[in-house]
C-alpha positions, 0 to 999 in steps of 0.5 A: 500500500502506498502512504496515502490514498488517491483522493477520490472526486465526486462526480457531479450530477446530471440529473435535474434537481427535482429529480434529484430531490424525488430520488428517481432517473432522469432522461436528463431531458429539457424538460425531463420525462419525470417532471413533464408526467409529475406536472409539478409547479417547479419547473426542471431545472439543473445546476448553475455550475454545470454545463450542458446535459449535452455534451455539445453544448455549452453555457454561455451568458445571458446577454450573449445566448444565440439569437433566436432565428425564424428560419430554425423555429418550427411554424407550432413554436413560431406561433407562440412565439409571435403570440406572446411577442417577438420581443421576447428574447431582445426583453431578455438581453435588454434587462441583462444588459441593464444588470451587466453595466451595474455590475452583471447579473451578479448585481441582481438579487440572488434568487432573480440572477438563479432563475434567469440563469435556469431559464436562459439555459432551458431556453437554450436547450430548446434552440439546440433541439428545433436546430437540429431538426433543422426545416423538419417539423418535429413529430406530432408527438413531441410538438403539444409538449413543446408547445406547452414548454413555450407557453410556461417559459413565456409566462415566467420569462414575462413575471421575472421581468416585470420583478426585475424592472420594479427592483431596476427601476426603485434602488432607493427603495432597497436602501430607504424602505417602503416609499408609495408614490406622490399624490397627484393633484387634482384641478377643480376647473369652472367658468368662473373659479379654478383651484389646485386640489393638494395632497392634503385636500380632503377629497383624495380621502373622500375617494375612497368611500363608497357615498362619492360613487353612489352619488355619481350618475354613471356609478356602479350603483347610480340613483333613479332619475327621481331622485336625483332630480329632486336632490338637484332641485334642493341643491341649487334653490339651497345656492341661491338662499346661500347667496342671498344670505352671505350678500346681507352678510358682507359690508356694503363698501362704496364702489371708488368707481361707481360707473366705470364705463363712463371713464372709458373715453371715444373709440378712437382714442381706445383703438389708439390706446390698445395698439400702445399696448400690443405693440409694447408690453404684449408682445413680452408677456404674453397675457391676452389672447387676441382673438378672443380679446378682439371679439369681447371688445367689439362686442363692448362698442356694440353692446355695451349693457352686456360686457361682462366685469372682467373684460372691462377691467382688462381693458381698463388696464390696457388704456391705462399702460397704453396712456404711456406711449400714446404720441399725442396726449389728450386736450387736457394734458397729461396730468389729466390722462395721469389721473384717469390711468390711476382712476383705472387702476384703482378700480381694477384693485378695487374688483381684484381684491375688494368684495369680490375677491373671491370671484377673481380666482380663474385665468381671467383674474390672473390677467387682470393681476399681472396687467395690474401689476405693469400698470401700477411701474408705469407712473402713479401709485408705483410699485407695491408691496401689497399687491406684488409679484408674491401675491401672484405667484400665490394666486397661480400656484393656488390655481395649479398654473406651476403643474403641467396641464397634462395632469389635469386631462379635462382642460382642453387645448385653449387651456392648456396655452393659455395656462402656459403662457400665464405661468411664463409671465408669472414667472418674468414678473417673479424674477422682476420683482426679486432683482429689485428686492432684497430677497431671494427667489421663492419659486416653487416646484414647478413642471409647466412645459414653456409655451407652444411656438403657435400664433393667437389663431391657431389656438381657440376655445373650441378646438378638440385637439391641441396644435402642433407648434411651429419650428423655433425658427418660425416668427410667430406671436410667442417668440419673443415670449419663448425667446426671453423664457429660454434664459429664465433659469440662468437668470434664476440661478444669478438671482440665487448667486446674488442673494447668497448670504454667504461667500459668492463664488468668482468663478461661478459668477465669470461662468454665468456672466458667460452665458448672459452675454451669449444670450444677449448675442442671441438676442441681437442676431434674432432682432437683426434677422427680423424686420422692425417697424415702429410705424406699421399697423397690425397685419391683422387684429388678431395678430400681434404687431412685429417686434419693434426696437422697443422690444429689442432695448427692452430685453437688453436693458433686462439682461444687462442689468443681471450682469452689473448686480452680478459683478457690483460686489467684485468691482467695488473690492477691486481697488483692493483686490486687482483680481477682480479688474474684469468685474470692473469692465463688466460694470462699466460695459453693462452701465454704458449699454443700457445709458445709451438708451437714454433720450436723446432730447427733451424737444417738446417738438421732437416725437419720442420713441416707445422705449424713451417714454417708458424711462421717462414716465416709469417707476421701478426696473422699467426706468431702465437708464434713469434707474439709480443703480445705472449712475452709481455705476458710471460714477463708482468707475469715474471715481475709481479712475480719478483715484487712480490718476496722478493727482493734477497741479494745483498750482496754475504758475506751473507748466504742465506737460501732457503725458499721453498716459494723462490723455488717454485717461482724460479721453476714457472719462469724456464718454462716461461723464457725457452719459451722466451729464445726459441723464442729469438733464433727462431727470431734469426733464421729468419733472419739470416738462412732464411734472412728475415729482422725481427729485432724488436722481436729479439731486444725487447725480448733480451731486456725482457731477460736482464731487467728479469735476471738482476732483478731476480739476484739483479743487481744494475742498470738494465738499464745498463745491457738492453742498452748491450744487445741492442747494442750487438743485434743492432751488430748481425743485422748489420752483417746479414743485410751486409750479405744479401746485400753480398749475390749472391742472391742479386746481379744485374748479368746478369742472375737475372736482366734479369728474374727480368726485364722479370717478372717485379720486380726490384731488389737491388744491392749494389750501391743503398743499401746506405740506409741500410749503412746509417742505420747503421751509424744511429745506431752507432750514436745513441748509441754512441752519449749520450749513457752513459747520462740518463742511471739512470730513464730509463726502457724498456718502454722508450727504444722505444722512446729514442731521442738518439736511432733510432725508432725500428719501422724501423727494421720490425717484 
């Protein structure tokens, strides 16, 4: 004997594992004799680690098992197979490549990865088979049995399938638990209210009770035609007692405007006004829908007893932006039209959110509020914090305009724009507003796709199925819309950037500067493979006017001013710090761009374009050039290149040589001080031409002019030299603001407080203008009081908040 025994190997079984586990022979079929007779649930399987039963054959991956051809099928396996899907092997390898780039099917569970594995082999068993009989049918015998095998490994091919995808499809479940999808929300739409039903309403409980079916006519269990007639019956006299009952309930509050028709002035002068406004603002934010604006206002002139409330509101807003950019002003002058735009405004306020504030919650409503909200940056009352962008996003979430209309599948296709068109203009108002203000961007979840590219007449409250949009490359009546919503999230993203409360990334700036100068390329190739006209009418009344240099300067001055309030952060540390020079041309750059809008003359003879009379009468972002933070930026670059110049020769015995340094730093001056000096005489130009009270530009940019001349000539005390030319600026206000009130404009005669009192608004006459008096006798005090003490020390930071000057705060913008 030797020392050690041979080691004895286990020869490995052949057999399948339910025969196997019965403990009877195997024919080592697929499937086997035994397990075919035993009819058993499990199906004939054989081990993973062993090859084939043939020795032929081989085991090869799943995603690499021989295709299934249909020249090598018998016509009995050919039918299954196309009954069940001729996908059926391609499903096959498409969810084991899905496993094998996660890691191969090693990466799905163990009991799936095992029983893919039996079925890819048994699967492959049957190829071998029907190939070898090659274009031979397979005897009557064999062929129900193989049938019957298709039929079960189709049946489970399709259950592992739909296991696997759910498992694919949710890894975060494995790792977090149960989850259960989101409740989706449900709009409540009707003609005159329209309401986003949340996860927390009550109704997706209610949906689960049986009393909701039973009272529904086409239920399971519908009640009889008797009952259900009366219950309606009851229901509505019920309504019209309610109504009755909350009306007595409810404070009769006078109507500020008790006839609003009667302010609505001649046909013509209308027609004019709505062309202001579709050739302006309308083409930006899209609100109206043409069509059905122009049917409702025909129907206004020719049935005026029956224009409904919500259409006269509209059209009361439109008049009043319209009143803006009408070349000729009525007979009255302007301070008529100015009093009339805000006896129309207010009415509008009074029906959005006066006694029937609850009626104003549909589409109608939220075109009223984004009309209200452009009327009111238009000139008087201004901006406010009540009504606000805020609000309005409110009022459209509240309504579901921040969900995709393909939730809601009962709106039709007229909805479904026109709710996408809203919403977009919601959010262009929201980006306004937040830019202004010091606080962030507060938009919520929202999956609203952006508006069709498709013309006012192609969409109609009739149609059934929804247009196709037209090519981007298509000029239709949304382009500008779509075109100014395409840069929506970029703009939203340096909103967010500028509101940081913490540090704000450099190169994150420099990389969204990037893109909003791309825009703006954008932009100007778009308006330059257009043609514009400012003069042509409307082809059609159904059809918005082609885009016009207004809107071109608009967009621009929009974007352009995302970039200064970008880069102001870095350009007011770039004495300090040299890295962020670039910040300081990009300043400069955007402020100078958007100045060179400013009107070119205050020629009362000369006609302005549309652009010159909304910077010239509009309060907030719509100032546009006139806008304060367009001349502190001109300035800070003035005052930086100054502080950065060799200071000049006080002494006039000298002879001074010019250095070409000292002249092309003089030259680079020239233009920036010319934008000043222009927007100091256009601020001028606002309120004593068209006698708006807007003090504080003209006060503060004279004030720039002096502290930059004085510096830039050597002037030993520059402070003295700013305090002159407040006082004599505090005198020119004076004398207009005097000539306001001695105006017949703003008298109480007979005529105007008889219209003041039938429209509602209250009028100022000179027995109650001792404010403005004492105003002025504020103003002497405070220059004369102290005037000559602590002139030393002081700069023009400082000249706000003088104790011995009164608050410039006061005086408007």
């Amino acid at each position: 004997m030797t020392d050690f025994e041979p080691r004895k190997r286990r020869r490995p079984a052949k057999s399948c594992e339910q025969c196997r586990q019965r403990k009877i022979r195997c024919d080592r079929n697929v499937p086997c004799g035994p397990c075919t007779r035993a009819r058993s649930s499990l199906g004939c399987s054989y081990r993973q680690n062993l090859g084939s039963p043939r020795p032929d054959a081989h085991q090869t991956p799943l995603h690499a098992s021989r295709p299934l051809h249909r020249e090598d099928v018998a016509p009995s396996y050919r039918s299954i197979s196309e009954a069940h899907g001729d996908g059926l092997m391609g499903s096959l390898n498409d969810t084991s490549s899905v496993g094998s780039g996660q890691g191969g099917i090693s990466s799905v569970p163990s009991q799936l990865s095992s029983t893919i594995r039996d079925l890819q082999l048994r699967l492959q068993r049957l190829e071998e088979r029907l190939s070898d009989t090659g274009t031979t049918r397979p005897s009557t015998a064999s062929e129900p049995a193989i049938e019957q095998t298709l039929r079960e490994l189709c049946s489970k091919v399709q259950s592992l399938e739909q296991r696997l995808e759910i498992r694919l499809d949710c890894p975060q479940t494995q790792k977090e638990g149960l989850s259960i999808a989101a409740t989706q929300p449900r709009l409540h739409t009707h003609a005159k209210k329209m309401k986003l039903f949340g996860p927390t309403h009550y109704t997706h409980t209610m949906d689960k009770f049986q009393l909701v079916g039973s009272l529904e006519s086409k239920g399971p269990q519908p009640l009889c035609p008797k009952l259900k007639a009366e219950l309606t019956a009851q229901t509505k006299d019920m309504r019209d007692l309610r109504r009755l009952v909350k009306r007595q309930q409810i404070p009769q509050l006078n109507d500020p405007v008790s006839d609003l028709r009667d302010t609505i002035p001649t046909r013509s002068v209308c027609d004019e006004l709505v062309q202001c406004y579709l050739r302006t603002f309308e083409g930006v934010y899209r609100i109206l829908h043409l069509p059905s604006f122009t049917t409702e206002y025909q129907q206004f002139w020719d049935q005026p007893g029956t224009t409904a409330t919500p259409f006269l509101m509209k059209l009361a807003l439109i008049l009043a932006i319209g009143t803006t950019f009408r070349p000729e002003r009525g007979k009255a002058g302007s301070d008529y039209d100015t009093r009339l735009a805000q006896t129309w405004i207010y009415a509008a306020q009074w029906w959005l959110i006066g006694p029937t504030e609850k009626s104003t919650f549909n589409l109608d409503g939220v075109q009223i509020f984004c009309l209200l909200l452009l009327a009111r940056q238009l000139g008087p009352p201004g901006p406010s914090p009540w009504l606000s962008a805020g609000a309005l996003l409110q009022m459209a979430t509240a309504m579901g305009l921040h969900r995709d209309s393909t939730h809601f599948p009962s709106l039709s296709p007229f909805q479904t724009e026109m709710r996408s068109r809203l919403w977009a203009t919601v959010l262009e108002l929201i980006l306004q507003s937040s830019l202004e203000s010091a606080s962030p961007i507060t938009v919520p979840f929202f999956d609203t796709k952006p508006p069709s590219n498709l013309n006012d007449v192609d969409i109609n409250p009739d149609l059934k199925q929804s247009p196709v949009s037209k090519p981007s490359t298509s000029q239709t009546d949304t382009s500008l819309q779509l075109l100014f919503r395409q840069s929506f999230s970029l703009r939203a993203e340096t909103i967010q950037l500028i509101h940081n409360p913490n540090r704000i990334p450099y190169q994150q700036a420099l990389d969204l500067t990037t893109k909003l100068r791309t825009t703006c390329h954008t932009i100007r190739a778009f308006f330059q493979s257009t043609t514009t006209s400012t003069t042509s009418p409307s082809p059609s009344p159904n059809t918005l006017p082609q885009p016009t240099p207004f809107h071109h300067k608009h967009l621009l001055t929009t974007l352009h001013r995302y970039i200064l309030h970008l880069h102001f952060p870095f350009a007011r540390e770039s004495l300090t710090t040299p890295q962020y020079h670039f910040s300081r041309k990009l300043c400069l750059e955007s402020a100078l761009t958007i100045a060179s809008y400013t009107p070119s003359t205050t020629d009362a003879t000369t006609p302005l374009d549309d652009f010159s009379r909304l910077v010239l009468t509009a309060r907030g972002p719509l100032r546009g050039p006139l806008n304060l933070d367009i001349i502190s930026a001109l300035a800070l670059e003035l005052t930086t290149q100054l502080e950065e110049s060799p200071p000049p020769t006080p002494n006039l015995n000298t002879t001074t040589t010019t250095t070409p340094l000292t002249t092309l730093t003089t030259t680079t001056r020239i233009p920036i001080l010319q934008s000043l000096q222009h927007i100091q005489s256009q601020s001028a130009h606002v309120f004593q031409t068209l006698h708006i009270p807007s003090l504080k530009r003209y006060i503060i940019v004279s004030a720039l002019i002096s502290q930059i001349k004085a510096t830039e000539t050597g002037n030993p005390n520059p402070p003295s030299a700013v305090y002159d030319t407040v006082r004599e600026c505090l005198g020119v206000c004076r004398g207009a603001l005097k000539e306001m009130l001695s105006s017949s404009s703003y008298t109480s005669s007979s005529s105007s407080s008889s219209s003041s009192s039938s429209s509602g608004v209250v009028m100022m006459t000179p027995a109650d203008s001792g404010g403005v008096d004492q105003m002025g006798l504020d103003l002497d005090l405070g220059l004369g009081v102290g005037f000559s003490e602590g002139l030393e020390g002081l700069d023009l930071t400082s000249l706000l908040y003088m104790p011995g000057l009164v608050d410039l705060g006061g005086l408007g913008e």
